[in-house]
Backbone as CSV, one residue per row, in Angstrom:
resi,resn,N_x,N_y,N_z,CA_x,CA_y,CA_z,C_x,C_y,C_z
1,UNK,90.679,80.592,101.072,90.511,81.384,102.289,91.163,80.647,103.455
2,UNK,91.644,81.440,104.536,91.952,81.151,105.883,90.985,80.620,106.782
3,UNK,90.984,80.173,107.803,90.205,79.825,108.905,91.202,80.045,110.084
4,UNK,90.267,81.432,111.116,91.177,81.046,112.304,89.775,81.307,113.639
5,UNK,90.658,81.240,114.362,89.772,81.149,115.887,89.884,82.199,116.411
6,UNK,89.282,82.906,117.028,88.880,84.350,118.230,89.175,83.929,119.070
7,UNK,90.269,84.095,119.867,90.172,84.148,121.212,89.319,84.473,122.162
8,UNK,88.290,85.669,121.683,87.038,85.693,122.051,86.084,84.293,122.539
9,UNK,86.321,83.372,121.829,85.465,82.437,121.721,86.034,81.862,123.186
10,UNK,87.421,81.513,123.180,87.450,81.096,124.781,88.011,82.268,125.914
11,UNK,87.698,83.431,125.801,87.612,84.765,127.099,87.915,84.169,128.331
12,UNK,87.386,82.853,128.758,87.606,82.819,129.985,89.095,81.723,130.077
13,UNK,89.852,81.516,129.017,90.646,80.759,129.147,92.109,81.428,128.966
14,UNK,93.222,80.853,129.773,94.540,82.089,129.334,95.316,81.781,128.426
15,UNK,95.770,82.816,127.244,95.775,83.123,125.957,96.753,81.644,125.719
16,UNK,98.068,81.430,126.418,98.856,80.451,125.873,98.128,79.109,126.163
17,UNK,97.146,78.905,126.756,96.083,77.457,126.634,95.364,77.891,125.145
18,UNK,94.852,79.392,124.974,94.040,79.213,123.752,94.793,78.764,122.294
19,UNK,95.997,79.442,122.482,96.684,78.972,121.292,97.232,77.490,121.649
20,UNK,97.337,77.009,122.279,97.631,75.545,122.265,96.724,74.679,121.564
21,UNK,95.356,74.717,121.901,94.050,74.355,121.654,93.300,75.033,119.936
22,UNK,94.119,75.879,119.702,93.580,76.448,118.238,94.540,75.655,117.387
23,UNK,95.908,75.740,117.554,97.146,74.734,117.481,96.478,73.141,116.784
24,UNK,96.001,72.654,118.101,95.865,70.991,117.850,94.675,71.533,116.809
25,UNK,93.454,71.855,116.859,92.552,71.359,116.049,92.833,71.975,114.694
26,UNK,94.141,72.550,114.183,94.723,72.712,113.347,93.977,74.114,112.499
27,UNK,93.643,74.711,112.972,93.316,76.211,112.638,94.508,77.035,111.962
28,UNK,94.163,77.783,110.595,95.328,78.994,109.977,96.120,79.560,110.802
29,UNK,95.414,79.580,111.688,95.974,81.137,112.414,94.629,81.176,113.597
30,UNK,95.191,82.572,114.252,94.164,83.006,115.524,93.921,84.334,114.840
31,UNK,92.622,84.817,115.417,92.493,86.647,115.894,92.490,86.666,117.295
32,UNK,93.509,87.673,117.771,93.353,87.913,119.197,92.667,89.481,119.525
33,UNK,92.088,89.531,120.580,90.642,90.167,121.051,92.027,90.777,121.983
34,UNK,92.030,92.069,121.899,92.903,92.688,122.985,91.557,93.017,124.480
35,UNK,92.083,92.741,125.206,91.244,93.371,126.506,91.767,93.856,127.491
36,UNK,91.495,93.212,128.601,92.410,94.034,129.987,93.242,92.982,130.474
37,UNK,93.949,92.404,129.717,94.606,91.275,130.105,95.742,91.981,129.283
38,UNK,97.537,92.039,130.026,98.215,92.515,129.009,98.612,91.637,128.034
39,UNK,98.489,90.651,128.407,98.851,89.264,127.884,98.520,89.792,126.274
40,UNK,97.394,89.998,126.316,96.705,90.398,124.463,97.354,91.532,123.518
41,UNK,97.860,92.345,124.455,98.444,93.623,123.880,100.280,93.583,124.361
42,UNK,100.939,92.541,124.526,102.026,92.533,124.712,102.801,91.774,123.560
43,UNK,103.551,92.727,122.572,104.076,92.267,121.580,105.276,91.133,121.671
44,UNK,106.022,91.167,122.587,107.077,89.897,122.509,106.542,88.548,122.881
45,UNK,105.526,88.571,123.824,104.660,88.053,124.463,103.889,87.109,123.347
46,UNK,103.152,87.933,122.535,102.457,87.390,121.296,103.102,86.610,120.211
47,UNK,104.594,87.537,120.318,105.562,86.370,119.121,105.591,85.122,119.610
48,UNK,106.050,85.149,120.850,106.300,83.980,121.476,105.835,82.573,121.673
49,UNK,104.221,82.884,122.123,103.117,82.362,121.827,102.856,81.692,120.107
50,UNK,103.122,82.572,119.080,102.718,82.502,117.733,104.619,80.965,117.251
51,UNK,105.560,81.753,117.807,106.564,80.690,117.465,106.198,79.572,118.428
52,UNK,105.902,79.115,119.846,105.918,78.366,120.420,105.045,77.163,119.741
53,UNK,103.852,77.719,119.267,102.941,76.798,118.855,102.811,77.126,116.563
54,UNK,103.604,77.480,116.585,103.618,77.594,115.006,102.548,78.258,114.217
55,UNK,101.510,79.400,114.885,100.466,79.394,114.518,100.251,81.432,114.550
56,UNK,99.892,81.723,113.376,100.009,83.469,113.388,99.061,83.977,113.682
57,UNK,99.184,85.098,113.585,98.264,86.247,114.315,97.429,86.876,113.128
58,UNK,96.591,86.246,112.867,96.102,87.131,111.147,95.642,88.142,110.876
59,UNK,94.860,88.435,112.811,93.557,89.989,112.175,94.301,89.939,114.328
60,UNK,93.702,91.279,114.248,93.870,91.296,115.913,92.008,92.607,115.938
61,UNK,91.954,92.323,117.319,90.308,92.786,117.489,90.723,93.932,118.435
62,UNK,90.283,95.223,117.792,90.603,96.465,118.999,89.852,96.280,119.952
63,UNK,90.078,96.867,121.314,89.285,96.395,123.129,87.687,97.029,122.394
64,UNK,86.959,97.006,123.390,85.429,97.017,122.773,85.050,98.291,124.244
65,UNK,85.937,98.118,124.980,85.506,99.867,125.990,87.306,100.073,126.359
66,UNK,87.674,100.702,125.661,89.417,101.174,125.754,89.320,101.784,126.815
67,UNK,88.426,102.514,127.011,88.398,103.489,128.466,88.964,102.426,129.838
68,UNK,88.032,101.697,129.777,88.140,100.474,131.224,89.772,99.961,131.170
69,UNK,90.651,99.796,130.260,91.797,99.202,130.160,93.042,100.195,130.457
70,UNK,93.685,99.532,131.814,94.903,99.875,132.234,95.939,100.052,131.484
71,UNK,96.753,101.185,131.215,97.951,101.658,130.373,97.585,101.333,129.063
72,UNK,96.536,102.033,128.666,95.896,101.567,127.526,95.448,102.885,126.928
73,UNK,95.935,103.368,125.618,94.709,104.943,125.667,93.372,104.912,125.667
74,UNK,92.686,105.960,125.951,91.302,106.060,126.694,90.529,105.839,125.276
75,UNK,90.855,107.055,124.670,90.335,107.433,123.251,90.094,106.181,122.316
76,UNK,88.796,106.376,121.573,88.719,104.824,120.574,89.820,105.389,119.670
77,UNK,89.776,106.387,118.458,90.892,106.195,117.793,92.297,106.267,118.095
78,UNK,92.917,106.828,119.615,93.584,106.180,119.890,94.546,104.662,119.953
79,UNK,92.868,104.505,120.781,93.047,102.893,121.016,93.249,102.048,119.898
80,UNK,92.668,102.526,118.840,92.783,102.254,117.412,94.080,102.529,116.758
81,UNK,94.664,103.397,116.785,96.050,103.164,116.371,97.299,102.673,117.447
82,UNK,96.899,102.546,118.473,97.312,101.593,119.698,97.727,99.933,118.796
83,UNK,96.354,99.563,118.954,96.007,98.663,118.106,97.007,98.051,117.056
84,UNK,96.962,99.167,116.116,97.675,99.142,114.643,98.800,98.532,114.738
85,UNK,99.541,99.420,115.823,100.927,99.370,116.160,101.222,97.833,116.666
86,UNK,100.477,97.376,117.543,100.882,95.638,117.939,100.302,94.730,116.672
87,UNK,99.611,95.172,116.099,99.346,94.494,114.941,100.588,94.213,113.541
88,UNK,101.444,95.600,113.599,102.704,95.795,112.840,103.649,94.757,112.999
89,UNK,103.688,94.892,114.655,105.091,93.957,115.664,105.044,92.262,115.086
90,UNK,103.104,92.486,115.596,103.287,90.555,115.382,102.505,90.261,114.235
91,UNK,102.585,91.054,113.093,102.654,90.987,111.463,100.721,90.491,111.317
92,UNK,100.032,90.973,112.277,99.370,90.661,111.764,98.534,91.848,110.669
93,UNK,97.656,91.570,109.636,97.604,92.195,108.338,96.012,92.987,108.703
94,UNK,95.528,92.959,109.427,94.135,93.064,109.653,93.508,93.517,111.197
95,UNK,92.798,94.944,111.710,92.381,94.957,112.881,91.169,95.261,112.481
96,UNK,90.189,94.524,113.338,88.577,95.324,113.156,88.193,95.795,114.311
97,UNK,87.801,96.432,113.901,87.049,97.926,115.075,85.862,97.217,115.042
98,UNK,85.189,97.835,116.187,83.603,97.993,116.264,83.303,99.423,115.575
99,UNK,82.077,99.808,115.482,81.359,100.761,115.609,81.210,101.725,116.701
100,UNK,81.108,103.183,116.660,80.982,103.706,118.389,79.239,103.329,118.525
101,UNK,79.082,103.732,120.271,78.055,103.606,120.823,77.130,104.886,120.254
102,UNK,76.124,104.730,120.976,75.441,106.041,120.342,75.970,107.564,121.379
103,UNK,76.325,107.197,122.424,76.437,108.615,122.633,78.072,108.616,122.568
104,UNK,78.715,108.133,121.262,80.107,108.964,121.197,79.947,109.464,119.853
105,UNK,80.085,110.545,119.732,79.566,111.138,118.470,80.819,111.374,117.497
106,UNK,81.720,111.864,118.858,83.220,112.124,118.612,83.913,110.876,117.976
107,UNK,84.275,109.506,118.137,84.386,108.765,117.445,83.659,108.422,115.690
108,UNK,82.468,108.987,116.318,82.093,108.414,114.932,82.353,109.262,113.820
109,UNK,82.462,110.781,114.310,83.002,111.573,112.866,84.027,111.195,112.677
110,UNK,85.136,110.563,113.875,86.974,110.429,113.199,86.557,109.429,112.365
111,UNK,85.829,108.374,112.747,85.595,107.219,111.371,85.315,107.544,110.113
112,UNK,84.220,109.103,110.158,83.690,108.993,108.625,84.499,109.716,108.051
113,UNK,85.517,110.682,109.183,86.047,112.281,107.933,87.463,111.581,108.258
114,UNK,88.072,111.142,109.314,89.382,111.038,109.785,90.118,109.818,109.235
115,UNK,89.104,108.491,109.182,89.999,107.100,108.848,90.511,106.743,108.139
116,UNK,89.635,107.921,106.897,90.422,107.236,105.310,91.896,107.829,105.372
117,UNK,91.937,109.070,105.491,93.267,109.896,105.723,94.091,108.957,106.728
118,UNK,93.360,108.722,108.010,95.020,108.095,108.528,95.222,106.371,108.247
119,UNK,94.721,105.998,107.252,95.008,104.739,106.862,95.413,104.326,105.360
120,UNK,95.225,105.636,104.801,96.293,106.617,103.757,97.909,106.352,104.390
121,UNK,98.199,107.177,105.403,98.779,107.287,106.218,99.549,106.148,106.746
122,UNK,98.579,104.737,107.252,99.499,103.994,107.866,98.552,102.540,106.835
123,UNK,99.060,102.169,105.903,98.171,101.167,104.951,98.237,99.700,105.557
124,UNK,99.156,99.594,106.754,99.119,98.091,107.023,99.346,98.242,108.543
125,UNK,98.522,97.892,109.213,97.476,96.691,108.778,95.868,97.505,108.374
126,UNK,95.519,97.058,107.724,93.925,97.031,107.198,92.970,97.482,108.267
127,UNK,92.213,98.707,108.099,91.114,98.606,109.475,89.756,98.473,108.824
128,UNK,89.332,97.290,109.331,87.941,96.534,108.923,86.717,96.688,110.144
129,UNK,85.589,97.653,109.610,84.823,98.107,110.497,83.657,96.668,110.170
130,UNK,83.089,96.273,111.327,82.371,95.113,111.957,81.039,95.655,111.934
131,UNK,80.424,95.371,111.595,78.482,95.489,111.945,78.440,94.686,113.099
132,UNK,76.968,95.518,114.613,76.852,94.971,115.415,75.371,94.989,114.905
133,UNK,74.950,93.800,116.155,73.395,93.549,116.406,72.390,94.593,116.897
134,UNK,71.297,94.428,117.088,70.306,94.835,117.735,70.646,94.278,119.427
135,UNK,70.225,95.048,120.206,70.535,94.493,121.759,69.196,93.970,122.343
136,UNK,69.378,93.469,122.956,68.168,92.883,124.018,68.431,93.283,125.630
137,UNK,67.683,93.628,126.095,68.112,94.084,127.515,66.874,93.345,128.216
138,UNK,67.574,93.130,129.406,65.931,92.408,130.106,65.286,93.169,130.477
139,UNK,65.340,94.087,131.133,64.014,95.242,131.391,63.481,96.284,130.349
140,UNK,63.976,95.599,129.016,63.152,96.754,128.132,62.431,95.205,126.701
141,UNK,61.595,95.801,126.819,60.388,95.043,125.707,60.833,94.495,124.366
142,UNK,61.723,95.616,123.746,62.311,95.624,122.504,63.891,95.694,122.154
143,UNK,64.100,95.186,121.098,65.653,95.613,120.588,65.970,96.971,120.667
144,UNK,67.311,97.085,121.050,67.655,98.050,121.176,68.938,98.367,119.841
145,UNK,69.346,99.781,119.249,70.266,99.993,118.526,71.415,100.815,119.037
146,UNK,71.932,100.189,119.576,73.211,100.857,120.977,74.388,101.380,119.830
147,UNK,74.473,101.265,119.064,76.169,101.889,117.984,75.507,102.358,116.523
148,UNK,76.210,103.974,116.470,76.074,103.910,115.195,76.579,103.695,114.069
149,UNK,76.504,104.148,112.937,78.047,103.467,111.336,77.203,101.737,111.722
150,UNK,76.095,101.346,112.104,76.240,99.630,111.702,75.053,99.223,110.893
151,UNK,74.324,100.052,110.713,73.363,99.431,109.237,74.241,99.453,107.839
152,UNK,73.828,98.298,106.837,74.704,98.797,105.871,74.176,99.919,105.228
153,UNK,73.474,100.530,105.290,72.894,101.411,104.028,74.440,103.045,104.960
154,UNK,74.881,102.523,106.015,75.690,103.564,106.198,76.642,103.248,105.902
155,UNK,77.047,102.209,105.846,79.078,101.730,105.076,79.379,102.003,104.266
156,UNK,78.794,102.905,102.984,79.340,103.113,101.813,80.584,104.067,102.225
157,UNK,80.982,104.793,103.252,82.070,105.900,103.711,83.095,104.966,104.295
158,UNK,82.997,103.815,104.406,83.707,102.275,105.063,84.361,101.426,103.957
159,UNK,85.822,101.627,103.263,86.192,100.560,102.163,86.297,99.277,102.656
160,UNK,86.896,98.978,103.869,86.611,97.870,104.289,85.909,97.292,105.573
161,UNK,85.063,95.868,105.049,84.398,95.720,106.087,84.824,94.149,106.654
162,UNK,83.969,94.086,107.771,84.270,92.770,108.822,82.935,92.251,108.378
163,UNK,82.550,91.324,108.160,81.055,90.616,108.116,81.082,90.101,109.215
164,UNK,79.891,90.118,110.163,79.650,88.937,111.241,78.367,88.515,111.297
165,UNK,78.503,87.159,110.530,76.863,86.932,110.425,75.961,86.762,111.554
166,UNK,76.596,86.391,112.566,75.227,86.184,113.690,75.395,87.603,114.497
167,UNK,75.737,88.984,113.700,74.829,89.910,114.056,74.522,90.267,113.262
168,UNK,74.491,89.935,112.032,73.317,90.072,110.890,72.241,89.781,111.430
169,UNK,71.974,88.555,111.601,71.017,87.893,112.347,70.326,88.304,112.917
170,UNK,70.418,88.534,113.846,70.059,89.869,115.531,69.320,90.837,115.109
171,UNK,69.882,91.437,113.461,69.281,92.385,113.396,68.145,92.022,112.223
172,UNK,67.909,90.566,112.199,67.111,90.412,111.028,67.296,90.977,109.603
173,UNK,68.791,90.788,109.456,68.826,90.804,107.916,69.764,89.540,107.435
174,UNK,69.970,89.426,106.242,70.366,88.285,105.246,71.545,88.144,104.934
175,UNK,72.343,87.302,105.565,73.499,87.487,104.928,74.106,87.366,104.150
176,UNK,73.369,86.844,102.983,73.987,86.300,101.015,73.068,87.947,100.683
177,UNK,72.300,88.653,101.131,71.912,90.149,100.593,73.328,91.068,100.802
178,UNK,73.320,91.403,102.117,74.303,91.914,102.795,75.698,92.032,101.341
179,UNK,75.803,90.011,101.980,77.291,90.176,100.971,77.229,90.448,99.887
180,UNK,76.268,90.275,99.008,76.162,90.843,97.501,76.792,92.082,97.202
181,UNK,75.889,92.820,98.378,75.726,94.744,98.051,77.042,95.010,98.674
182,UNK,78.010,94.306,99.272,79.131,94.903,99.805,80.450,94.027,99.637
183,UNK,80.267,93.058,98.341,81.273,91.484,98.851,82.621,92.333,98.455
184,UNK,82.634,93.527,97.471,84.029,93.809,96.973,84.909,94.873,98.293
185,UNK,84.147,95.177,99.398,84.319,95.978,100.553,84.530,94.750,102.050
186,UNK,84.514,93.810,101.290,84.535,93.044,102.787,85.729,91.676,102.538
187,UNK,86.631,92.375,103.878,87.740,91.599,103.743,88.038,90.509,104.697
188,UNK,87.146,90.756,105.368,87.258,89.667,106.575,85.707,88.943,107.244
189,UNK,85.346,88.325,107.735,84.746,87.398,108.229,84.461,86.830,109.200
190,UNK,83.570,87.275,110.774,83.104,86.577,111.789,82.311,85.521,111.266
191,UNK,82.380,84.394,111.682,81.562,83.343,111.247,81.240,82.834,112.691
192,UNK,79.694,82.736,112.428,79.016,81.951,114.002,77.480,81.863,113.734
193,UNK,76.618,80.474,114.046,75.245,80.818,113.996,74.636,81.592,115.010
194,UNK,73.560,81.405,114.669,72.282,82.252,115.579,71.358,81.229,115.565
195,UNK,70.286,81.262,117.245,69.310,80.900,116.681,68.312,81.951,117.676
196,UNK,66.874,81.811,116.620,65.921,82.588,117.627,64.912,81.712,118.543
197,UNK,64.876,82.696,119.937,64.313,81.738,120.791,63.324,82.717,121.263
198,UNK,62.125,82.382,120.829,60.850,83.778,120.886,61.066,84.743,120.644
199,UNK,61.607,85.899,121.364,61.363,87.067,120.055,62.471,87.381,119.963
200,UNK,63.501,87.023,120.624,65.063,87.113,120.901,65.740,86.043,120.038
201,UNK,67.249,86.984,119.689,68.124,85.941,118.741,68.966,85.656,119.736
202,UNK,69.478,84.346,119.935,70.554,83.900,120.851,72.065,83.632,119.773
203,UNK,72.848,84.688,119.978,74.456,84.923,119.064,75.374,83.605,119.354
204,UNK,76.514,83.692,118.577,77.235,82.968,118.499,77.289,81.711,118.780
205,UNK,76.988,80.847,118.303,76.421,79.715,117.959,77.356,78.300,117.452
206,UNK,77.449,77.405,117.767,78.347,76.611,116.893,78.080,76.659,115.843
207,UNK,78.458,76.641,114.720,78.573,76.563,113.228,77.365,75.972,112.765
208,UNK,77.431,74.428,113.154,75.920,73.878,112.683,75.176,74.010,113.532
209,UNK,74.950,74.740,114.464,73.913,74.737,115.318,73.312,75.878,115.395
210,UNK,72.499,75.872,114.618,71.535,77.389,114.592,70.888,77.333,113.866
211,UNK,69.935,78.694,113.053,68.825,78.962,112.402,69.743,79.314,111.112
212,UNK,70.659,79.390,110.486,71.409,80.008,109.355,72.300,78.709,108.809
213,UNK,72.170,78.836,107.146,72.665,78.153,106.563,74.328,78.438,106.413
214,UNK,74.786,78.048,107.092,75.987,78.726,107.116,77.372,78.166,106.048
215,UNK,76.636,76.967,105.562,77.779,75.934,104.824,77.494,76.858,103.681
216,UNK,76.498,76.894,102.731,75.587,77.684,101.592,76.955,79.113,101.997
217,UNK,76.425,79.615,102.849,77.398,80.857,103.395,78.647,80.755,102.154
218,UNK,79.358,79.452,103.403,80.807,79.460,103.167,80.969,78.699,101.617
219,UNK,79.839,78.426,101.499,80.083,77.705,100.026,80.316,78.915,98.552
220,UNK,79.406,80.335,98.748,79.123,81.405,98.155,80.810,81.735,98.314
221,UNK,81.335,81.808,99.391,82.180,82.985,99.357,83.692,82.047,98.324
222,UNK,83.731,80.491,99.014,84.762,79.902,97.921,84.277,79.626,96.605
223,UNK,83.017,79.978,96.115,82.826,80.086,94.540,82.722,80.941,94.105
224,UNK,83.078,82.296,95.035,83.578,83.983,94.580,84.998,84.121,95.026
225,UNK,85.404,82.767,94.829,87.183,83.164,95.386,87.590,83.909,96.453
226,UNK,86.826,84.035,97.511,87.173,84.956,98.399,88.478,84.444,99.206
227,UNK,88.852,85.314,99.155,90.514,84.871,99.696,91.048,85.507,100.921
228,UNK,90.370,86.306,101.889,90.341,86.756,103.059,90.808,85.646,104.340
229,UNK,90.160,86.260,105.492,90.305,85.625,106.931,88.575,84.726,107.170
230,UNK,88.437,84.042,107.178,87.403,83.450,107.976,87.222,83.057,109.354
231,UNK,86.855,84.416,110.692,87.183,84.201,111.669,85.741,83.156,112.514
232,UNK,86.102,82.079,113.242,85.332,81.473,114.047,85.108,81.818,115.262
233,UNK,83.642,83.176,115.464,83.924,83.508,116.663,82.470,82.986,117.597
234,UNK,82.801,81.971,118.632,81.932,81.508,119.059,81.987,81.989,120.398
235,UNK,80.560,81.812,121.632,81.312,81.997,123.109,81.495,80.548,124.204
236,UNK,82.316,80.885,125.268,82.742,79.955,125.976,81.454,78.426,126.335
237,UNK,80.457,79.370,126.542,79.505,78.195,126.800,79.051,77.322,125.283
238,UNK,79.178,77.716,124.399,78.581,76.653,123.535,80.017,75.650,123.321
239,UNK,81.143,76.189,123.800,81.894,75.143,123.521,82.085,74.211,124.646
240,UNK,81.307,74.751,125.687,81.222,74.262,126.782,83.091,73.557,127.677
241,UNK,83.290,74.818,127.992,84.509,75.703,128.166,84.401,74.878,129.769
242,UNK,84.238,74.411,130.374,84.359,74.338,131.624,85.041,72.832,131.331
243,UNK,85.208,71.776,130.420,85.452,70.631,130.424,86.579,70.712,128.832
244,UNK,87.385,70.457,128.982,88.560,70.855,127.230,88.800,69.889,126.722
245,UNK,88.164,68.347,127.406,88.291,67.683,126.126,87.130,67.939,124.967
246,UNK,85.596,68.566,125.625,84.423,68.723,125.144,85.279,69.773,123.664
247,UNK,86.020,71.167,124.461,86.363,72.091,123.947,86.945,71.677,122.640
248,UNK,88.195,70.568,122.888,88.924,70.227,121.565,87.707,69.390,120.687
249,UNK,87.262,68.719,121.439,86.167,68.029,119.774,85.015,68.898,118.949
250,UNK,84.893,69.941,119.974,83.601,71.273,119.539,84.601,71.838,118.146
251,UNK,85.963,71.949,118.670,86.761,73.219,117.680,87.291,72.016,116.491
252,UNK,87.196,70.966,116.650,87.579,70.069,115.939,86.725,70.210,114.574
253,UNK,85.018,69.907,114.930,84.373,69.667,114.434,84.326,71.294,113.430
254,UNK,84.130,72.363,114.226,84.371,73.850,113.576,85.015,73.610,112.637
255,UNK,86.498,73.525,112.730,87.407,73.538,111.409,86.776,72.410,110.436
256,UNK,86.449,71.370,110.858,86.315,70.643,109.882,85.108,71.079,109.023
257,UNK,83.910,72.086,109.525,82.826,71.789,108.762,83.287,73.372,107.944
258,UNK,84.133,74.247,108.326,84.806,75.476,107.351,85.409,74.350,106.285
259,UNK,86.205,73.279,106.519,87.206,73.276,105.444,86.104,72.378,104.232
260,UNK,84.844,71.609,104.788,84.195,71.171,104.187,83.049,71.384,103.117
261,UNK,82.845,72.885,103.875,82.121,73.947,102.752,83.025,75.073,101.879
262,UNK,84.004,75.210,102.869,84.728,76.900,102.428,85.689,76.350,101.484
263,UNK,85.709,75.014,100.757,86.781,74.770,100.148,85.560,73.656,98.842
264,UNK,84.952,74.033,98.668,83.868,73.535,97.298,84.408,73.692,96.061
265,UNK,84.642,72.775,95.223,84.950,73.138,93.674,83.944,72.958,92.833
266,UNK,82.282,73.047,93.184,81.586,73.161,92.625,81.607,73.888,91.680
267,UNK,81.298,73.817,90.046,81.684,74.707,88.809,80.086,75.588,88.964
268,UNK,80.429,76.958,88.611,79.637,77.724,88.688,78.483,77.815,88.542
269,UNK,77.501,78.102,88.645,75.933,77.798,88.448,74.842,78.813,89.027
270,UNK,73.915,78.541,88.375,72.373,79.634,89.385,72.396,79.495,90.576
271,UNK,72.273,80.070,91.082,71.920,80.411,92.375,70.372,80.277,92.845
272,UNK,70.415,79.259,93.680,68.872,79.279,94.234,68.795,79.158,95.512
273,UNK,66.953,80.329,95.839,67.286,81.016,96.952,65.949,80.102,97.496
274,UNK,65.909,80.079,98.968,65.171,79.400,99.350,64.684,79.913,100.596
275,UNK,63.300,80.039,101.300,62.816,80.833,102.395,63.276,80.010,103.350
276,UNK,63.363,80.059,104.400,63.464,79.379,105.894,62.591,79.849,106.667
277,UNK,62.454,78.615,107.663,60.960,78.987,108.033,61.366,79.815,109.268
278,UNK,62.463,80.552,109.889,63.008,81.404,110.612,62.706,83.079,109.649
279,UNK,62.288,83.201,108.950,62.385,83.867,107.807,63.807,84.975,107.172
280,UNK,64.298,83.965,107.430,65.542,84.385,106.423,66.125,83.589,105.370
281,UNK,66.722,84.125,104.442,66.912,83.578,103.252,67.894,82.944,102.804
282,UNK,68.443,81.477,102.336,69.879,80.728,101.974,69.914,80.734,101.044
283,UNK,71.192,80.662,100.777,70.994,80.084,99.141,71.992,78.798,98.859
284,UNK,71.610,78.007,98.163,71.984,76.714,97.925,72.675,76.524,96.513
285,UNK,74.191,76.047,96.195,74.503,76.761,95.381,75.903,77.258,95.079
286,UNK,76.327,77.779,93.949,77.282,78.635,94.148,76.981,79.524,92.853
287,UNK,77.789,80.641,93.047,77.755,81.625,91.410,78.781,82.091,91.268
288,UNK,79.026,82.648,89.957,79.971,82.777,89.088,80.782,83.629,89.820
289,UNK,82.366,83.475,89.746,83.257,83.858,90.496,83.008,85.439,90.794
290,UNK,84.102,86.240,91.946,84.409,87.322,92.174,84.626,88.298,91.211
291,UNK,84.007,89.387,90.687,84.214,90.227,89.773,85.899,91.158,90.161
């Protein structure tokens, strides 16, 4: 498997510093997060960047409100084959969508009746639909479920998926369950902990720093041969983004603890599962390759 970095993870930093910095700590590749910056959605722009620093574009992330973005189409599947198209230019093989919100209804039928047909239609790059979390809002008591298409019991109409474990998390489910019931549908990979802090999950997480076994994770998926993208998507403050030498030893340490689990030649074996006292479930281990 690959390992690359989200630009997401540093949002507040500008794109040719992020690839400099994904560059040194020697990352596959990047995913870039298109937003309202043209910088993200400008194809010569992106080569440039990708030759300057030797480093490709593997998955690219469609905007997350297309509406808000200047010379941008409004429409998600629009924006979605918007998307496609800069993904073609700077070769990258992979875009993941979100899910719509709950009140776009209109999006969500083009996903269930429309996507397979137009990706029939246009087979490269790959569109890999993402599971989101449960929300937390401060003036309301409870989680909230803001998008629909994101439980799995609805992805079976979805051939391919994005895993992102720390909104598994969020939503209190498992992510060695998850991947079981869907590992031959899932081609790509957010990787980030969680941890919970009273009744709330706090997302994206450094790698070892959270409530989730995440090595076990990455250990499962290289003793099922998974041969995908493994994206590292963390946010600015845990890498503590305001100081970049902090930044380069945080992303340092990232790659190193992917290449230290996600690359196991442990020979096949049982699988054993073990409670956490967060109550979710690891497993320690590896099992018999990818069917």
């Amino acid at each position: 498997m690959r390992f690359a970095l989200s630009s997401g993870s540093l949002y507040t930093y500008g794109l040719d510093r992020f690839f400099q910095l994904a560059a040194e700590a020697g990352f596959d590749g990047v995913e870039v997060l298109i937003d309202a910056r043209f910088d993200t959605r400008h194809p010569t722009y992106l080569l440039r960047l990708m030759e300057r620093y030797g480093l490709p574009i593997l998955s690219l992330h469609a905007p997350f409100r297309p509406e808000r973005l200047e010379g941008w189409p409004k429409s998600p599947s629009r924006s979605l084959a918007a998307t496609a198209e800069v993904a073609v230019k700077v070769g990258a093989g992979i875009v993941v969508v979100h899910p719509p919100f709950r009140a776009d209804r209109g999006f969500a039928r083009w996903l269930l009746h429309d996507l397979a047909a137009w990706q029939k239609g246009h087979p490269n790059p790959r569109i890999a639909l993402e599971n989101m979390p449960l929300k937390w809002l401060r003036w309301w008591p409870f989680p909230l479920d803001l998008w629909r298409l994101s439980r799995p019991e609805e992805w079976a109409s979805f051939p391919q998926l994005c895993l992102d474990t720390t909104h598994l998390a969020a939503r209190g489910l498992e992510a060695f369950s998850v991947y079981e019931r869907w590992r031959e549908r899932i081609i790509h990979v957010h990787l980030s902990n969680a941890r919970r802090k009273g009744r709330r999950m706090q997302e994206h997480h450094r790698l070892e720093d959270g409530d989730l076994d995440l090595g076990a994770f990455l250990g499962r998926l290289a003793g099922d041969g998974y041969s995908g993208v493994v994206v590292v998507e963390l946010k600015p403050q845990v890498l503590e983004a305001e100081d970049e030498e902090r930044v380069r030893a945080h992303l340092r340490r990232q790659l190193a603890f992917c290449r230290k689990y996600g690359q196991r030649t442990d020979p096949p074996g049982t699988t054993e599962v073990k409670r956490c006292a967060n109550g979710f479930e690891s497993f320690k281990g590896t099992s018999p390759g990818r069917r």
